[in-house]
C-alpha positions in Angstrom: -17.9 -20.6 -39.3 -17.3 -18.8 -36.1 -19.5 -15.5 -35.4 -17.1 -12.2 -34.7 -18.7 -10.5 -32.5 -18.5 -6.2 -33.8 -18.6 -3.7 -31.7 -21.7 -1.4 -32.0 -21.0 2.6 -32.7 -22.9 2.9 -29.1 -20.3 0.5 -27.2 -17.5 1.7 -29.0 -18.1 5.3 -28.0 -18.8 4.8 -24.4 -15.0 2.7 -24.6 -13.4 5.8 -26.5 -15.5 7.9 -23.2 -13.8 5.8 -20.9 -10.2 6.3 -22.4 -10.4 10.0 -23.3 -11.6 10.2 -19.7 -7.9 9.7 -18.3 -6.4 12.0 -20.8 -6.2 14.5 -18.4 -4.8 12.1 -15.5 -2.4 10.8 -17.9 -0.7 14.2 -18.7 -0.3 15.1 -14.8 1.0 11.2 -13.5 3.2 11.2 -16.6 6.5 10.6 -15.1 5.9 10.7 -11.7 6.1 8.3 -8.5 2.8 6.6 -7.3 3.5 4.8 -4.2 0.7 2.1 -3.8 0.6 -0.3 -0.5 -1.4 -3.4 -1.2 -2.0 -5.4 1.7 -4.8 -7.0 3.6 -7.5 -10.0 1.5 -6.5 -8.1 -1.5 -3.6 -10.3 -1.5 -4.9 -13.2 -0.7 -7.2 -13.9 -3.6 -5.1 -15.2 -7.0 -7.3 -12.8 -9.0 -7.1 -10.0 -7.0 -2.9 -10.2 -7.0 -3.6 -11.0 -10.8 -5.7 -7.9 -11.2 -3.4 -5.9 -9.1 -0.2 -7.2 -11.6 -2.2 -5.9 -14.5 -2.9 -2.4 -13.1 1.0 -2.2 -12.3 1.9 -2.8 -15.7 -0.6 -0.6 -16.9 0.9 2.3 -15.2 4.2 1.6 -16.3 3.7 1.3 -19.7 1.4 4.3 -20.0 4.6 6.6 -18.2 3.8 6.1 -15.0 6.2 5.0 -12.3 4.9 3.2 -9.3 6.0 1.9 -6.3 4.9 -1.4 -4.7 4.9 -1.7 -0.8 3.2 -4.5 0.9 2.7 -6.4 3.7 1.2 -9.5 4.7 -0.5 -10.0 7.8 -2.9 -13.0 6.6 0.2 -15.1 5.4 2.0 -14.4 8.3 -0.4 -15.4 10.6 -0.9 -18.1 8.8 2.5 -19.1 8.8 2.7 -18.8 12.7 -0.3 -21.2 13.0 1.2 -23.7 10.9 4.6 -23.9 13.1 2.4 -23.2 16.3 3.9 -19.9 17.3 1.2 -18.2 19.6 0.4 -14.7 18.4 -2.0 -11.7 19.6 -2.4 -8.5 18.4 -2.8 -5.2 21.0 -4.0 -2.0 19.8 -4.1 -3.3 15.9 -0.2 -4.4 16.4 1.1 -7.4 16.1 3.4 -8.9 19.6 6.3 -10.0 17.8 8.3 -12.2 19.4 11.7 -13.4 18.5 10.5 -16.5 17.0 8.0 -14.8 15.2 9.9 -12.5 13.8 12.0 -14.6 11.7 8.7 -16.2 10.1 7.4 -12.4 9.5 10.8 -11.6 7.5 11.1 -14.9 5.6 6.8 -14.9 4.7 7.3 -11.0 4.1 11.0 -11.3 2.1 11.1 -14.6 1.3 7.5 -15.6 -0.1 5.2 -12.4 -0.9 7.9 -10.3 -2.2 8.8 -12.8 -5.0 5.6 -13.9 -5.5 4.2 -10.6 -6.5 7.6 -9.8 -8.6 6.6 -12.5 -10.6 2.9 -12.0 -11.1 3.7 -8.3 -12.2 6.7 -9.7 -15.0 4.6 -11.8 -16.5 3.7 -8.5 -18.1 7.2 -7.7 -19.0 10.3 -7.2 -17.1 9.8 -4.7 -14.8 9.4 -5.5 -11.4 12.4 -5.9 -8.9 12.1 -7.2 -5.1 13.6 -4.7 -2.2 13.3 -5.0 1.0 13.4 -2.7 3.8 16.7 -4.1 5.1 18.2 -3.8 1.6 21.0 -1.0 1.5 19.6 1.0 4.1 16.1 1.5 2.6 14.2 1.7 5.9 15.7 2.6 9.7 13.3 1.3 12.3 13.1 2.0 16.5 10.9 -0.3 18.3 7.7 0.8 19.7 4.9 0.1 22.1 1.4 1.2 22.6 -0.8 2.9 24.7 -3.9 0.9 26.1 -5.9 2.7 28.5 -2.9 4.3 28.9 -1.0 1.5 29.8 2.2 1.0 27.7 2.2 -2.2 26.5 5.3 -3.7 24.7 5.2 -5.5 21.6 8.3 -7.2 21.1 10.1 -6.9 17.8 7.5 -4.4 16.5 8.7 -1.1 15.1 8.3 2.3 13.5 10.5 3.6 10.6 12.3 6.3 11.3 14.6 6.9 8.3 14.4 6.4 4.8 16.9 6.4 2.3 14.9 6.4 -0.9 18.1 5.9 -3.0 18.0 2.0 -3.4 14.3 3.0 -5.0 15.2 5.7 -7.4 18.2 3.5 -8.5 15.6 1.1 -9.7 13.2 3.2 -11.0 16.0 5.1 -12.9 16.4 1.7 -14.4 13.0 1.4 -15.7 12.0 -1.0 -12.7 8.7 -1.3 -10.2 10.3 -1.7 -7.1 8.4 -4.3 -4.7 9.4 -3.0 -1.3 9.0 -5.7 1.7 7.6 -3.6 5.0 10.5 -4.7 7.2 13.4 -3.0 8.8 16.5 -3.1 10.5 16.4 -2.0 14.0 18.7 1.1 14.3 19.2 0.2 18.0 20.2 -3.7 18.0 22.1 -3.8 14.9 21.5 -7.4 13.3 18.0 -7.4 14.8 15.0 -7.0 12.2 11.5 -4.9 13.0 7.9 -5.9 12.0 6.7 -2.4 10.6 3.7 -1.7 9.9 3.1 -1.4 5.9 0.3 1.7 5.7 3.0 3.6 7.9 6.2 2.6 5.5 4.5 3.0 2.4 3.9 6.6 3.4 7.5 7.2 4.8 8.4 5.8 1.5 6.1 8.3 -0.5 7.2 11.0 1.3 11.0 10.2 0.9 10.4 9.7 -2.7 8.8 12.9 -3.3 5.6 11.0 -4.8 2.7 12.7 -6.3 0.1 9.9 -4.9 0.0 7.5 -2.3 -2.5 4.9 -2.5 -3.0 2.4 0.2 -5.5 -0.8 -0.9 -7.8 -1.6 2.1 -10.9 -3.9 3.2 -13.4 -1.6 3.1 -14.6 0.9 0.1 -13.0 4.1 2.2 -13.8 6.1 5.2 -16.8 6.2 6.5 -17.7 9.4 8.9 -20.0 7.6 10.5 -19.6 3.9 10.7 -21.5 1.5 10.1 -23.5 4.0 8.4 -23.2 3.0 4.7 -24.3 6.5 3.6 -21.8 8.2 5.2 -18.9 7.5 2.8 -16.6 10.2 2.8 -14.7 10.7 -0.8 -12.9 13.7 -0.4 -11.5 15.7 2.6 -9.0 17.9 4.1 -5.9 17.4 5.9 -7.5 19.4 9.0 -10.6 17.2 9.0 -9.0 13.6 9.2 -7.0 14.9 11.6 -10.1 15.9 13.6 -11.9 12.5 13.1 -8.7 10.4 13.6 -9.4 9.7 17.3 -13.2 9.0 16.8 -12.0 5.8 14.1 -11.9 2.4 14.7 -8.6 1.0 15.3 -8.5 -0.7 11.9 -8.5 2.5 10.2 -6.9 4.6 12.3 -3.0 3.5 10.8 -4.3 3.6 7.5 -5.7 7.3 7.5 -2.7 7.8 10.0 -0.6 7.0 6.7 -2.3 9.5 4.5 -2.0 12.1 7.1 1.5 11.9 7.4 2.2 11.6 4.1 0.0 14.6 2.9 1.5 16.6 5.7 5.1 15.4 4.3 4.5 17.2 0.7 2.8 14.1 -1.1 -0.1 15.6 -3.0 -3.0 13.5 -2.5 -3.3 10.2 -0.5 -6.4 8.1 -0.8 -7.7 4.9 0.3 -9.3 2.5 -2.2 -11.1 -1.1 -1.5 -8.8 -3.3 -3.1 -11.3 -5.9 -3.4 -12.2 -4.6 -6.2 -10.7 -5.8 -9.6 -8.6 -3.1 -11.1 -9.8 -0.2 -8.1 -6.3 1.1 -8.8 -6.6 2.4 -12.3 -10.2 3.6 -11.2 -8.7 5.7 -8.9 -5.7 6.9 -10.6 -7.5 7.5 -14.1 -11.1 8.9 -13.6 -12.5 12.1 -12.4 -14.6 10.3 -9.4 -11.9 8.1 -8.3 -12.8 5.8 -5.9 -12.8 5.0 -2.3 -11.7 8.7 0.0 -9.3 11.0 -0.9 -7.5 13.1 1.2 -5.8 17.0 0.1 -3.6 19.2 2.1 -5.9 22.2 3.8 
């Protein structure tokens, strides 16, 4: 015979803790857009995208609607080491050749996108694959960067500049999780795609969308104020002070908090960063008073 395992009064009310605890977050996400970029080893790791699939679901069925924008930079460089297409980065961006950029779209569009589509409707079928060249989602101009204040160009790389959120809320008025590719069509070369960067989208996205969140899944547990000081973990702050700290970041953080700056200042309620090494980091955020990872308000 096998032995069924109960549940103790003690375990069972520290699960019925844990649920009435995001009573309150359920009521105000109820309805409304989360935009979530997931990005970096998160996705590389078949049970983090497995844990991340779940948590997308989750929020769907309990009345949420999110928003899925990723990028891919492992799998891309990956992909450009496999067909020996020399690549280097310059001030955290990517030189993007001509060659490379084809291998960018078809990893980004062509293997990611669908992969995740499918890891997320093996809950049900919800999610749909966009991507930021589809019907005019994203607009991008090509940019360079500063070095020592030396412009340096970076090829096919680019900024988006428009947003037409309507190929989005035609899905999610359908009852779909759109999975948004971080590419876009360059607004000056028409036939000509850009390499944009997916922290930066996902918050032109969110702020196009009128979103109450934007959640961007990182490397690290959140901002620190004073790295590598582990202490100095920073979980909640103001609009005013990240933009004071921006410049003193290192340049691996500065395009994600760059991201929740803009989109806070575009009307988004919160932004936040969240490790997304963590199994199921998103609903920890989303559905508990602490949250997780750093937070960031308007103010």
């Amino acid at each position: 015979m096998t032995d069924i395992q109960h549940t103790t009064p003690e375990q069972a009310a520290v699960k019925a803790g844990v649920l009435i605890e995001s009573l309150p977050w359920l009521k105000r996400f109820n309805d409304q857009i989360i935009v979530i970029k997931f990005g970096g080893n998160a996705m590389v790791s078949d049970e983090l995208q497995n844990a991340f699939a779940e948590d997308i679901a989750y929020l769907r069925f309990v009345g949420v609607k999110p928003v899925v924008v990723h990028g891919g930079g492992p799998q891309i460089s990956q992909m450009l080491d496999r067909l020996s297409i020399p690549s280097e980065f310059k001030g955290g961006y990517r030189v993007t050749s001509t060659e490379a950029i084809s291998v960018v779209r078809m990893v980004l569009t062509g293997q990611i996108n669908p992969q995740l589509v499918s890891r997320i409707n093996a809950h049900g079928p919800f999610a749909s694959g966009l991507s930021g060249e589809d019907a005019g989602l994203f607009g991008g101009r090509r940019r360079g960067v500063h070095i020592d204040g030396v412009e340096h160009d970076l090829g096919n790389v680019g900024d988006v500049v428009e947003v037409d959120p309507q190929p989005v809320i035609d899905q999610l008025a359908a009852g779909r999780i759109p999975v948004v590719s971080s590419i876009a069509p360059d607004l000056d070369n028409p036939g000509q795609s850009l390499n944009v960067n997916a922290d930066a989208a996902a918050a032109a996205l969110a702020v196009a969308l009128g979103a109450t969140k934007l959640i961007v899944l990182t490397d690290v547990p959140g901002l620190y104020a004073d790295w590598p000081d582990r202490d100095s973990l920073v979980s909640h702050l103001t609009s005013t002070d990240l933009r004071a700290m921006l410049p003193r970041l290192e340049s691996g953080m500065i395009p994600k908090m760059q991201a929740c700056l803009d989109a806070v200042d575009g009307g988004v309620d919160t932004a936040a960063i969240i490790d997304g090494r963590q199994p199921h980091s998103l609903l920890v955020e989303i559905f508990t008073e602490q949250g997780i990872g750093t937070e960031v308000v308007a103010g």
